[in-house]
VOBA-1610 file (N, C-alpha, C; in pm, whole numbers, padded with zeros to 5 digits, always signed):
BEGIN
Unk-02181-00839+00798Unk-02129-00739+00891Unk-02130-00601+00826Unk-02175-00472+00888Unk-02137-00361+00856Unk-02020-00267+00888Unk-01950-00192+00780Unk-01851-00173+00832Unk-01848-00019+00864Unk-01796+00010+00937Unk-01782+00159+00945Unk-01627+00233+01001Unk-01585+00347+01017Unk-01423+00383+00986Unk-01419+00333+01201Unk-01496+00285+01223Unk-01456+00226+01363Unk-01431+00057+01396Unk-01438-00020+01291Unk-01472-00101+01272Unk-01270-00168+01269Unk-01235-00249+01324Unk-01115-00280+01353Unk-01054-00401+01273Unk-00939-00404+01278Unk-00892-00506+01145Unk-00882-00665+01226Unk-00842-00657+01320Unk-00918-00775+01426Unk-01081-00839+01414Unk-01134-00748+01426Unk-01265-00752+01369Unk-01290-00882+01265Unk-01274-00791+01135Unk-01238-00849+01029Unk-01148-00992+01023Unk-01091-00968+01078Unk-00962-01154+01074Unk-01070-01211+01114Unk-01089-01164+01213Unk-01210-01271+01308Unk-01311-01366+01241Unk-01378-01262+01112Unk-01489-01295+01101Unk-01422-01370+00968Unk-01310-01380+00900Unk-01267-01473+00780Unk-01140-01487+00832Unk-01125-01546+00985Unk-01044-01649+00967Unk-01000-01772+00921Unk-01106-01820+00859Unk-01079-01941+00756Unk-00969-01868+00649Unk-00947-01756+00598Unk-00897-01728+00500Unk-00800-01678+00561Unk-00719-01694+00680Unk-00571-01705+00690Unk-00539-01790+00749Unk-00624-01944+00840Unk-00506-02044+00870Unk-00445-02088+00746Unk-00299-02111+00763Unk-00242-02173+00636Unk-00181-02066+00571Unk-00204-01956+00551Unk-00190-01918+00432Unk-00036-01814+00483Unk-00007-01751+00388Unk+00127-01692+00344Unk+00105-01561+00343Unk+00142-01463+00416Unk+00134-01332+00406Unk+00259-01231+00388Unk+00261-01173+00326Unk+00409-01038+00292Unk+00365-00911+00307Unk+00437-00827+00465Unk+00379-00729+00443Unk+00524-00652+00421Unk+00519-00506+00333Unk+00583-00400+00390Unk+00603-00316+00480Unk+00685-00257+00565Unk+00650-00147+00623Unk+00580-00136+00765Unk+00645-00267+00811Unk+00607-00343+00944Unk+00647-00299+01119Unk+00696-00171+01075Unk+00796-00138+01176Unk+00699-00097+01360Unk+00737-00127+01451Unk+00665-00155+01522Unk+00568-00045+01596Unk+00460-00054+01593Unk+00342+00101+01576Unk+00272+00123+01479Unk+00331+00043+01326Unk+00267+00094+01225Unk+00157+00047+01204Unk+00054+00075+01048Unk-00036-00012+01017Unk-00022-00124+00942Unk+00144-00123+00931Unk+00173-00239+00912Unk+00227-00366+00989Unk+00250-00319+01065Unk+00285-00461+01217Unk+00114-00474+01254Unk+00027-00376+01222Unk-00073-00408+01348Unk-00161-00502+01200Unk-00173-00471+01117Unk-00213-00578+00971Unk-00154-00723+01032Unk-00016-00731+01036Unk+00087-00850+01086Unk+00004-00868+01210Unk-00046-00837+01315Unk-00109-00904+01405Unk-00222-00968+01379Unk-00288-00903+01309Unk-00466-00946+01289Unk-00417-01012+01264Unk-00329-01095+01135Unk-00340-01242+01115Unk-00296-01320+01194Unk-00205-01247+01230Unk-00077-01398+01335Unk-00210-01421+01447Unk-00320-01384+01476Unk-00414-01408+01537Unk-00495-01553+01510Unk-00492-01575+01374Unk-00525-01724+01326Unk-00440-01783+01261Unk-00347-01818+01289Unk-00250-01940+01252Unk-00276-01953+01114Unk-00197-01774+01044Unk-00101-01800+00905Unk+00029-01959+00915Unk+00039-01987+00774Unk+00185-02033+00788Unk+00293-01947+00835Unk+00261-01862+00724Unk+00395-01805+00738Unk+00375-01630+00728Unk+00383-01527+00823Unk+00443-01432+00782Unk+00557-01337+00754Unk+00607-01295+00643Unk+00704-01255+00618Unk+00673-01073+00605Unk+00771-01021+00675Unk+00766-00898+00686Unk+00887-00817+00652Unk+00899-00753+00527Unk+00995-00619+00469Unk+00999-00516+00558Unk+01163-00469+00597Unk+01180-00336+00599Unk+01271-00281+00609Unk+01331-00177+00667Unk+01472-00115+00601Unk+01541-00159+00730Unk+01478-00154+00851Unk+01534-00161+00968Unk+01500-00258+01076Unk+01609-00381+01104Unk+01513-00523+01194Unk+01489-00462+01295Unk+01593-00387+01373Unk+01529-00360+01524Unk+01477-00278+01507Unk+01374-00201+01450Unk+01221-00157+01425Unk+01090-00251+01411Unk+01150-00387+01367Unk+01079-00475+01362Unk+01084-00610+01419Unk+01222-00595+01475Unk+01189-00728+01565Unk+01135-00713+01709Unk+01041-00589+01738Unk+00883-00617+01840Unk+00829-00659+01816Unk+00786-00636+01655Unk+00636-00726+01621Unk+00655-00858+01589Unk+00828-00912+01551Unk+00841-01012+01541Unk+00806-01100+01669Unk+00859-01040+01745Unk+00810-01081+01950Unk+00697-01115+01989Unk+00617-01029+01929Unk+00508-01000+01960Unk+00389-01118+01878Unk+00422-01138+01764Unk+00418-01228+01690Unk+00411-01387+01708Unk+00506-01415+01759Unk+00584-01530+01835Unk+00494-01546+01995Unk+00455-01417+02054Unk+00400-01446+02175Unk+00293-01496+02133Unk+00176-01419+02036Unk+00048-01461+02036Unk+00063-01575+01947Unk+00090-01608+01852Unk+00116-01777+01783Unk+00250-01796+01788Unk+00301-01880+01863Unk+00424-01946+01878Unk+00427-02045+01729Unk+00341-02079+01712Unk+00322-02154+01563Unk+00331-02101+01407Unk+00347-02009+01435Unk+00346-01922+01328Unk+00531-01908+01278Unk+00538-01929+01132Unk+00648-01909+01083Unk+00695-01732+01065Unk+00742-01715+01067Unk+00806-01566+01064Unk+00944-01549+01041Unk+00954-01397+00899Unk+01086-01413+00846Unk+01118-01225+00848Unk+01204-01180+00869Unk+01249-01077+00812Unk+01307-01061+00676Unk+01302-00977+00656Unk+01357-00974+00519Unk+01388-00808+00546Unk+01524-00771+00521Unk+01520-00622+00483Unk+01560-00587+00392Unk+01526-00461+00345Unk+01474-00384+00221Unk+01480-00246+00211Unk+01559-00172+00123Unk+01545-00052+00131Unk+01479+00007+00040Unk+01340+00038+00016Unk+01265+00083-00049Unk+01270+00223-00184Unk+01349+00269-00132Unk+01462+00374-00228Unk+01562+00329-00279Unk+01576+00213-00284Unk+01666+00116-00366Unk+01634+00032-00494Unk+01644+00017-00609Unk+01543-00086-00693Unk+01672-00233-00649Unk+01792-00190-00637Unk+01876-00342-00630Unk+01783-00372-00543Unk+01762-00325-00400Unk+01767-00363-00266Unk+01624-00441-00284Unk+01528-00434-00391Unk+01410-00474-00370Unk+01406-00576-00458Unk+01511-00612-00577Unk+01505-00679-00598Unk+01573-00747-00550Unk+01669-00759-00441Unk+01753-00861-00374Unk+01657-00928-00255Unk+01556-00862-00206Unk+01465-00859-00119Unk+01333-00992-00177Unk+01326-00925-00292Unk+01210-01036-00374Unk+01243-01181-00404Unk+01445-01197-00407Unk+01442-01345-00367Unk+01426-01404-00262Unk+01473-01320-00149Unk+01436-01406-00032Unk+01263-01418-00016Unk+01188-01383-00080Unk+01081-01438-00052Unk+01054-01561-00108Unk+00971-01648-00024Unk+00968-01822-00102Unk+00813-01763-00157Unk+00811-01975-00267Unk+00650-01948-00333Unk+00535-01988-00246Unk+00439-01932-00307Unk+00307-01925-00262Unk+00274-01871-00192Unk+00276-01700-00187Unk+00213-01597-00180Unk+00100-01557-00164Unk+00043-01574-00050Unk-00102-01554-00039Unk-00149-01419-00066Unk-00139-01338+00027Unk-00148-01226+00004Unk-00028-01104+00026Unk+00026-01005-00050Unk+00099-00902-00045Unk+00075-00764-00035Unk+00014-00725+00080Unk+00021-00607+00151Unk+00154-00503+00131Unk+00129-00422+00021Unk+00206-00312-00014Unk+00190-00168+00056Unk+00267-00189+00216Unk+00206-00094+00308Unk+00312+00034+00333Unk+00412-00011+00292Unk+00549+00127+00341Unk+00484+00253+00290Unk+00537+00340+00328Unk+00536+00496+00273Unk+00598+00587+00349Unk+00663+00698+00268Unk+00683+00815+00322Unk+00601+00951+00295Unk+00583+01062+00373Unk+00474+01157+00336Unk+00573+01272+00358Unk+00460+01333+00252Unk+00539+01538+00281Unk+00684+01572+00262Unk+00763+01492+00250Unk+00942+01512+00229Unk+00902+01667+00215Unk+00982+01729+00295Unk+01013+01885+00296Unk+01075+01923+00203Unk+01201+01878+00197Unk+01262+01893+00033Unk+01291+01755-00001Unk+01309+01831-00166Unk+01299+01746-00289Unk+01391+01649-00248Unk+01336+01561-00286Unk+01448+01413-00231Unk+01487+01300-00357Unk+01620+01269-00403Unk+01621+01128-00494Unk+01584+01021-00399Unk+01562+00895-00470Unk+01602+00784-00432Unk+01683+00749-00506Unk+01762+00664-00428Unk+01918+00593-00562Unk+01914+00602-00680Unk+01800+00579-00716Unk+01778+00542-00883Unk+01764+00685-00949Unk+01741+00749-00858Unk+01697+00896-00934Unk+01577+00934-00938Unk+01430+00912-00846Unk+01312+00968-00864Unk+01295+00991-00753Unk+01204+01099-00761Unk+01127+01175-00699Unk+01108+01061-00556Unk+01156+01059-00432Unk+01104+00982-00316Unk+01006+00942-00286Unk+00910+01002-00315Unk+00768+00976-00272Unk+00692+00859-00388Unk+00728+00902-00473Unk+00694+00820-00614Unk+00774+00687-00631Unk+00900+00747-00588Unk+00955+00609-00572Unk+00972+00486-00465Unk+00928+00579-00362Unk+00894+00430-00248Unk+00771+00446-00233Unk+00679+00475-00231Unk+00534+00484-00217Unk+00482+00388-00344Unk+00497+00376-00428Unk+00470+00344-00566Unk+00561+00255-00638Unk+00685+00318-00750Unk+00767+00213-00804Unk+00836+00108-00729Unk+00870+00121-00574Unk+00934+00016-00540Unk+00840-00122-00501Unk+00705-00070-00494Unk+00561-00178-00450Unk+00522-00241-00624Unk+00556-00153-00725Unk+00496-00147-00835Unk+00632-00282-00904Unk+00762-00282-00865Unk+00852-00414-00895Unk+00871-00469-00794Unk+00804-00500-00703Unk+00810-00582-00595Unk+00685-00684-00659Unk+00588-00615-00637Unk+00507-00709-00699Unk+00487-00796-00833Unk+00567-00746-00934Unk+00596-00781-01008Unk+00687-00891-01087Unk+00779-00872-00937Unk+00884-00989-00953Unk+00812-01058-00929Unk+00742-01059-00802Unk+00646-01173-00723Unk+00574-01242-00847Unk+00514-01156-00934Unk+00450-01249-01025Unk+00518-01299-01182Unk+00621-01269-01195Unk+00714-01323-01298Unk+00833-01427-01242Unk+00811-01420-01087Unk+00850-01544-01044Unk+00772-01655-00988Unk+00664-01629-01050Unk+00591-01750-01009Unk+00500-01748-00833Unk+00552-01641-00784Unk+00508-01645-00660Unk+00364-01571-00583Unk+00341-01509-00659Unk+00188-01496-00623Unk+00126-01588-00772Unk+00030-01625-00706Unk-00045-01756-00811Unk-00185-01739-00799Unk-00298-01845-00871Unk-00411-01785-00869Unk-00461-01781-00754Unk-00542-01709-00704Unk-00584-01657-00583Unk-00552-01568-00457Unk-00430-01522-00536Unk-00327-01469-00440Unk-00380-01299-00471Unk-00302-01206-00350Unk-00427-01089-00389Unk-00338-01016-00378Unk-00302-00892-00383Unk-00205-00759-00359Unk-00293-00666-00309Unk-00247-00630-00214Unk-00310-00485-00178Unk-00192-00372-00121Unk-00262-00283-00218Unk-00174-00120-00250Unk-00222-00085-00111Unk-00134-00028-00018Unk-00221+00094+00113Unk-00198+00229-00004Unk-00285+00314-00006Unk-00320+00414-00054Unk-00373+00552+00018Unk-00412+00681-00014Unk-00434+00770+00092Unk-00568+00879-00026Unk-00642+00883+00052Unk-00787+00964+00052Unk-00697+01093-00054Unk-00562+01147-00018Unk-00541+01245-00063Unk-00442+01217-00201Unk-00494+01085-00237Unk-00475+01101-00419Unk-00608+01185-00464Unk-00690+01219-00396Unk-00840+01324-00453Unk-00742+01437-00510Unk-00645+01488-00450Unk-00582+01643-00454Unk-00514+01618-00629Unk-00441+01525-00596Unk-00360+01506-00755Unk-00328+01349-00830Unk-00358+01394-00940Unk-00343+01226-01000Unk-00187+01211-01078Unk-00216+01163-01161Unk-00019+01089-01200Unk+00000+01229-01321Unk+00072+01334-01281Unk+00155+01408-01360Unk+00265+01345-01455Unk+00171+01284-01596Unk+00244+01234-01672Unk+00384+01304-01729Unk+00324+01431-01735Unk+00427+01547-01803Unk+00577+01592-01706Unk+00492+01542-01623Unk+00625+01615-01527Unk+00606+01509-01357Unk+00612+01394-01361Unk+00622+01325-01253Unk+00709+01338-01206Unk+00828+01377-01231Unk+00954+01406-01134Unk+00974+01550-01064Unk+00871+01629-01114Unk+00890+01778-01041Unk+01006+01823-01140Unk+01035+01824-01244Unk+01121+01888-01328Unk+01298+01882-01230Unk+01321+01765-01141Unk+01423+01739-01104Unk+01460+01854-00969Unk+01294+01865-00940Unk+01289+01952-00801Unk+01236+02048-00791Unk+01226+02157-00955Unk+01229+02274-00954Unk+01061+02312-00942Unk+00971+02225-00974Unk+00852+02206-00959Unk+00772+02173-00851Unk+00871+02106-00767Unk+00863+01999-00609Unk+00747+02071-00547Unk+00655+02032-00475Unk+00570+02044-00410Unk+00559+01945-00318Unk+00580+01921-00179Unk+00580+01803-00044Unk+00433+01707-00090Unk+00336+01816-00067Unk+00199+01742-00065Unk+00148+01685-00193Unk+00194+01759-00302Unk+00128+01703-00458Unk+00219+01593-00463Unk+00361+01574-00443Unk+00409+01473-00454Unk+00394+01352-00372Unk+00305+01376-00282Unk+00242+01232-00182Unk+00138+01235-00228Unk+00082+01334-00259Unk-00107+01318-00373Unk-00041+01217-00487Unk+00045+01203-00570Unk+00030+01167-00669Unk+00114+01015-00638Unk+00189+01041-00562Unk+00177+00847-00504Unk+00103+00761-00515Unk+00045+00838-00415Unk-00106+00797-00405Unk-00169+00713-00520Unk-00208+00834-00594Unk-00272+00847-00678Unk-00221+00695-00768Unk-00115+00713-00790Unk-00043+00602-00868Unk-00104+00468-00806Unk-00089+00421-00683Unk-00107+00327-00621Unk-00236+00273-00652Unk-00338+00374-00619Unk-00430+00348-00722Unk-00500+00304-00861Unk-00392+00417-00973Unk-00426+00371-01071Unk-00322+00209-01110Unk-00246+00133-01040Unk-00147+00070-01066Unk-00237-00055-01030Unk-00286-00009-00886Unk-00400-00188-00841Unk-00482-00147-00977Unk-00603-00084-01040Unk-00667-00121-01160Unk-00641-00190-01255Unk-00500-00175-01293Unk-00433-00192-01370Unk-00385-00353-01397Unk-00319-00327-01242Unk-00302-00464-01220Unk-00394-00585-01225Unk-00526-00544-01134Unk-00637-00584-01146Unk-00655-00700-01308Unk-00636-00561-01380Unk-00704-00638-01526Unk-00574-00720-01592Unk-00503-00699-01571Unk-00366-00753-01633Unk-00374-00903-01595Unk-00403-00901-01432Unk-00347-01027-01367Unk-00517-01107-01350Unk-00573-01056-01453Unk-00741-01171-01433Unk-00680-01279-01480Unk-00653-01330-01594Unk-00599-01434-01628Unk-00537-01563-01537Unk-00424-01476-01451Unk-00379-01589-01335Unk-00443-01579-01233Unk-00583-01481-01214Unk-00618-01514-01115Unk-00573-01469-00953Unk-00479-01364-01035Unk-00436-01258-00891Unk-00529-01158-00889Unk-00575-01122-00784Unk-00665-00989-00767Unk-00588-00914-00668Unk-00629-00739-00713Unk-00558-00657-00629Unk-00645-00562-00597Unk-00631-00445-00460Unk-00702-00356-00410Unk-00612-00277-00395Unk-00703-00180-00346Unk-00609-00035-00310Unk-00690-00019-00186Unk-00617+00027-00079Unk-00659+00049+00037Unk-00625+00159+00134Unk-00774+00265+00127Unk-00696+00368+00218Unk-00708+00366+00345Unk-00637+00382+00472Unk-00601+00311+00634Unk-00705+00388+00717Unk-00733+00535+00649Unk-00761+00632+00755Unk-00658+00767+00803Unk-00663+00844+00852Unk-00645+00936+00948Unk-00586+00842+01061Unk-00388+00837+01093Unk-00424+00786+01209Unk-00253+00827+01259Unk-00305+00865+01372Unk-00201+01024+01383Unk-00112+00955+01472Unk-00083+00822+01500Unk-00021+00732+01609Unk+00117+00651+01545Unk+00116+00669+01426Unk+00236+00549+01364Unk+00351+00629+01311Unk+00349+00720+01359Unk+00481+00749+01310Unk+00535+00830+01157Unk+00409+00837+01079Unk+00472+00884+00915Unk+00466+01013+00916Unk+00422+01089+01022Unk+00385+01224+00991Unk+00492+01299+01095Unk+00591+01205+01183Unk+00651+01258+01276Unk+00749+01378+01248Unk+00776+01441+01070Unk+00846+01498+01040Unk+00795+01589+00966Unk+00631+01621+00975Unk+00561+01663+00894Unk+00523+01787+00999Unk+00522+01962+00972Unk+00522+02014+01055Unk+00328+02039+01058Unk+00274+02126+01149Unk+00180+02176+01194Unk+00151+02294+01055Unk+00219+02364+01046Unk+00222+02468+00928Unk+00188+02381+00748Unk+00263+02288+00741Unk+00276+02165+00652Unk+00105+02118+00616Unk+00074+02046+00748Unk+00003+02017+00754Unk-00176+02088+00730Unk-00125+02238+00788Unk-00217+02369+00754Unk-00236+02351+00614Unk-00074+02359+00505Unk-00121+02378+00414Unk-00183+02320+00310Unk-00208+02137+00350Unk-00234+02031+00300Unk-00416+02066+00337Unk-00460+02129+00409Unk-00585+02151+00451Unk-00618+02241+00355Unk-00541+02298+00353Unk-00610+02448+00215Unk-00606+02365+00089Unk-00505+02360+00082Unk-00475+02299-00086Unk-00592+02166-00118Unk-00610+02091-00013Unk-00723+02018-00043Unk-00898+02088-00034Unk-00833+02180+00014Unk-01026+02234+00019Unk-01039+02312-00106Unk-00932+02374-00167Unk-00898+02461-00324Unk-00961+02345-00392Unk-00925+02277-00400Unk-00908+02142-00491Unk-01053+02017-00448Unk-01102+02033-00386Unk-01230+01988-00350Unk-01352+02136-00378Unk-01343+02197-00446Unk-01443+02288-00489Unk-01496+02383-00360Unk-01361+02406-00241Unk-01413+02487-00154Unk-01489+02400-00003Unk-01460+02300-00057Unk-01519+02187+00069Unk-01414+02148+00102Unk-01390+02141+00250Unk-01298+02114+00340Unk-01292+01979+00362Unk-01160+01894+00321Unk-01131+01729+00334Unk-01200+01679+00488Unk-01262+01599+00489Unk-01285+01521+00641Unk-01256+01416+00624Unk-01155+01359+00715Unk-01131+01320+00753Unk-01115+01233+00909Unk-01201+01129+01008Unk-01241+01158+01127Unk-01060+01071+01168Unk-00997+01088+01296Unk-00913+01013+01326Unk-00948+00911+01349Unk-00881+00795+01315Unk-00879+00616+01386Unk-00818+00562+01423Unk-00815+00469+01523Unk-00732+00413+01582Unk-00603+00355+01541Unk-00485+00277+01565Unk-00456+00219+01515Unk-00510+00070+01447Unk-00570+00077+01579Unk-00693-00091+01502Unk-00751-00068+01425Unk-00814+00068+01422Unk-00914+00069+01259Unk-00831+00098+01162Unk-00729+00167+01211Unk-00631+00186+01058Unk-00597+00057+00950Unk-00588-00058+01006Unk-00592-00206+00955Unk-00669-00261+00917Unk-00802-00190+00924Unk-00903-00296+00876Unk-00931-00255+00704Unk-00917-00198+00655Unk-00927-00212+00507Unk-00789-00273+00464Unk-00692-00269+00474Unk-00631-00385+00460Unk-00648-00524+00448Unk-00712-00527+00568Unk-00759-00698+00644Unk-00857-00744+00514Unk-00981-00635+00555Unk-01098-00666+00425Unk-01022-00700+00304Unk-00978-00657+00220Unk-00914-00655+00105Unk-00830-00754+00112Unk-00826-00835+00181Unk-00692-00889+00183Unk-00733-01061+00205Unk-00824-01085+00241Unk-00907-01201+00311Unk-01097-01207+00268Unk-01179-01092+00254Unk-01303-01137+00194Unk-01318-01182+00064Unk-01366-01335+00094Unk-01432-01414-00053Unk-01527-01335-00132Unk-01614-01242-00087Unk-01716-01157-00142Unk-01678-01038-00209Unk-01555-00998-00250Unk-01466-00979-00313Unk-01385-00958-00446Unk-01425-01098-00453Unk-01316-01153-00585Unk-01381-01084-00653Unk-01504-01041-00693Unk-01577-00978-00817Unk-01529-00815-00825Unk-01503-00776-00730Unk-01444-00610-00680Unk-01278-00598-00708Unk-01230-00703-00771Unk-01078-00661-00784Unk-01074-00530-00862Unk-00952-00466-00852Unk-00912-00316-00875Unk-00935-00223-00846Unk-01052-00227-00726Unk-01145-00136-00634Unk-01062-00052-00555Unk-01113+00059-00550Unk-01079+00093-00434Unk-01137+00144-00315Unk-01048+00096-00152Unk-01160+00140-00046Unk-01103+00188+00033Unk-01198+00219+00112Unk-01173+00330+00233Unk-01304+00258+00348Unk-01235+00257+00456Unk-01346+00199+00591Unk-01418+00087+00590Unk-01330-00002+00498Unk-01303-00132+00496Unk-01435-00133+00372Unk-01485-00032+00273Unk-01582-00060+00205Unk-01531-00048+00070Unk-01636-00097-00020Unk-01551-00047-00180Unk-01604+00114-00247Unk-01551+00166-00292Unk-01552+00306-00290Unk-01650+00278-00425Unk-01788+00323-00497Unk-01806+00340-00626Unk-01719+00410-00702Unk-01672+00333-00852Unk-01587+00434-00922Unk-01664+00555-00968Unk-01830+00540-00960Unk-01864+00670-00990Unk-01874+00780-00910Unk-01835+00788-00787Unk-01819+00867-00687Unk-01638+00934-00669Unk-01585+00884-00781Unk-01423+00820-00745Unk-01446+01018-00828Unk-01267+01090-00827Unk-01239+01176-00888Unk-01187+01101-01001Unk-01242+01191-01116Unk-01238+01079-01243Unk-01041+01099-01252Unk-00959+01154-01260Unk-00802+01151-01225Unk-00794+01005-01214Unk-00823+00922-01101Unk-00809+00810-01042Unk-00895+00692-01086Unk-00956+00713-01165Unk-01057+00629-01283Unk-01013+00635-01408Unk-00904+00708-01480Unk-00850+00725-01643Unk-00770+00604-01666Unk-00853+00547-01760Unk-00811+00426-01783Unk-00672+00488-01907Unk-00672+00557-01968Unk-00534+00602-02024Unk-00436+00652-01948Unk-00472+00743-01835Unk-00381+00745-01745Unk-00311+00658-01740Unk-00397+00533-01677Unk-00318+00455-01592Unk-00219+00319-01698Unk-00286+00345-01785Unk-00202+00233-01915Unk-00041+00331-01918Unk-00059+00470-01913Unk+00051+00526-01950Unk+00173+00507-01870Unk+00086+00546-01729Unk+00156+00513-01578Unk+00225+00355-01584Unk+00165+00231-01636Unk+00201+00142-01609Unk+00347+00131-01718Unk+00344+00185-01823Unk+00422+00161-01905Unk+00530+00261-01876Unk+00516+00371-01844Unk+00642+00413-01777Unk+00685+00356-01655Unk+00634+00322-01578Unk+00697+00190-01432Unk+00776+00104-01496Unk+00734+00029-01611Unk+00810-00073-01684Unk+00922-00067-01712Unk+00954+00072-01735Unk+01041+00127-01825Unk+01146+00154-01722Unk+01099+00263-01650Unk+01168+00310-01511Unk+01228+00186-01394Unk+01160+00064-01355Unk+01196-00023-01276Unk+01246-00109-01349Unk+01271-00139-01507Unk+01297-00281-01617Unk+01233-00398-01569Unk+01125-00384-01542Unk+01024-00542-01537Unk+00901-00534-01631Unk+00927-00656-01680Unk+00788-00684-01781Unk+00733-00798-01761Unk+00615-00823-01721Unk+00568-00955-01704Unk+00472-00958-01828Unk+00486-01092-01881Unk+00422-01139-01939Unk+00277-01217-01921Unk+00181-01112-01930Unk+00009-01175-01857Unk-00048-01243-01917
//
């Protein structure tokens, strides 16, 4: 099949539904509209066991639970909520998940925070639910035994980690005074990225593989509902500064296509050889085409070892 940014995450289930009857899915960030309930549909389309879906708020998510239930009545389905700006809350969240973990779709996010924002713990918002709270979520998952070999993670990620990569020196914005809305969702990003590589190589051994996956342009779900027009102007400049004077394109997609690099990543056998990749329009991006930021393999050793530090999880690979 060829894929292109029209190409729908339905689509995709379709064509490797063998690789979700049965199986176990966890998404984040499921709330109903997003690209994460509509991920939660493509599968509940072929009779998963079980999907389990994170989020801060049930009646945001018990539509798709409905919805869920209408199209496979057979299908197991769990809430779990989670406050993503919380590290207790995610680790109280990571027990209620049971074993055998098929795949874990790390889809929540917030974009642009106008002002500087903590999360409980004390970081930067964007960094910290976009990134550290996916970065010990998954982690528990695999120091508890619950993703196993074959089991896959996929980061959702955004085109506009190109703008900025992981500000080792100053990832917190100097406690605001540095704050920038858009560099601090660039460098989420960015993280998410260098964190699936990372992960990637860490977790060959057991046989977990991970992706990074960017959704698209897709102006229908809700993350940008607080993000102004002016905001948004200036995310257009600052990326064309920062692209050598070439203006970001971006085409809009549906909500159905917003899911399909997810789906891909999440279910193709043709694959397994591409762990730590990252894609966009359900394809794998060459790392030599990649902004080298998002390819530094020291970067991202550094990045991982401050997560360690910052969330207290260490798995042993």
């Amino acid at each position: 099949m060829s894929y292109t940014n029209t190409t729908t995450g339905s689509e995709i289930a379709d064509l490797f539904a063998s690789q979700i009857t049965g199986k176990t899915f966890v998404i984040t960030g499921p709330s109903n509209g997003s690209i994460g309930a509509q991920t939660a549909l493509d599968f509940a389309a072929h009779n998963p066991a079980r999907i389990i879906l994170l989020g801060r708020s049930e009646s945001k998510v018990s539509p798709v639970l409905a919805a869920i239930a209408a199209l496979a009545p057979s299908v197991q389905t769990k809430f779990v909520q989670v406050d993503l700006a919380d590290l207790a809350s995610v680790r109280a969240a990571a027990e209620q998940i049971p074993t055998g973990v098929d795949v874990l779709v790390n889809n929540a996010g917030v974009m642009a925070l106008k002002t500087y924002t903590k999360t409980f713990d004390g970081f930067e918002a964007q960094f910290g639910v976009n990134f550290l709270a996916h970065f010990l979520l998954a982690n528990l998952l695999l120091q508890q035994g619950k993703l196993e070999r074959g089991s896959r993670v996929v980061n959702v990620t955004s085109a506009a980690a190109n703008m900025e990569g992981f500000r080792e020196d100053d990832w917190n914005f100097s406690d605001g005074e540095t704050y920038h809305p858009w560099l601090a969702y660039c460098q989420s990003k960015a993280a998410n990225i260098l964190f699936t590589s990372s992960l990637a190589e860490k977790a060959k051994a057991r046989g977990v593989l991970s992706f990074s996956a960017h959704p698209g342009l897709i102006n229908t779900t809700g993350l940008a509902d607080d993000v102004s027009a002016e905001s948004f102007a200036e995310a257009w400049k600052l990326g064309t500064e920062r692209n050598g004077g070439v203006p970001p394109i971006e085409v809009v997609k549906s909500l159905a296509a917003g899911s399909a690099t997810s789906v891909r990543a999440a279910l193709d056998p043709t694959l397994e050889d591409e762990s730590g990749a990252y894609m966009k329009d359900a394809t794998v991006v060459p790392r030599e085409s990649m902004k080298e930021h998002l390819t530094d393999t020291d970067a991202a050793a550094k990045l991982w070892t401050l997560a360690e530090e910052l969330v207290s999880v260490k798995v042993d690979f």
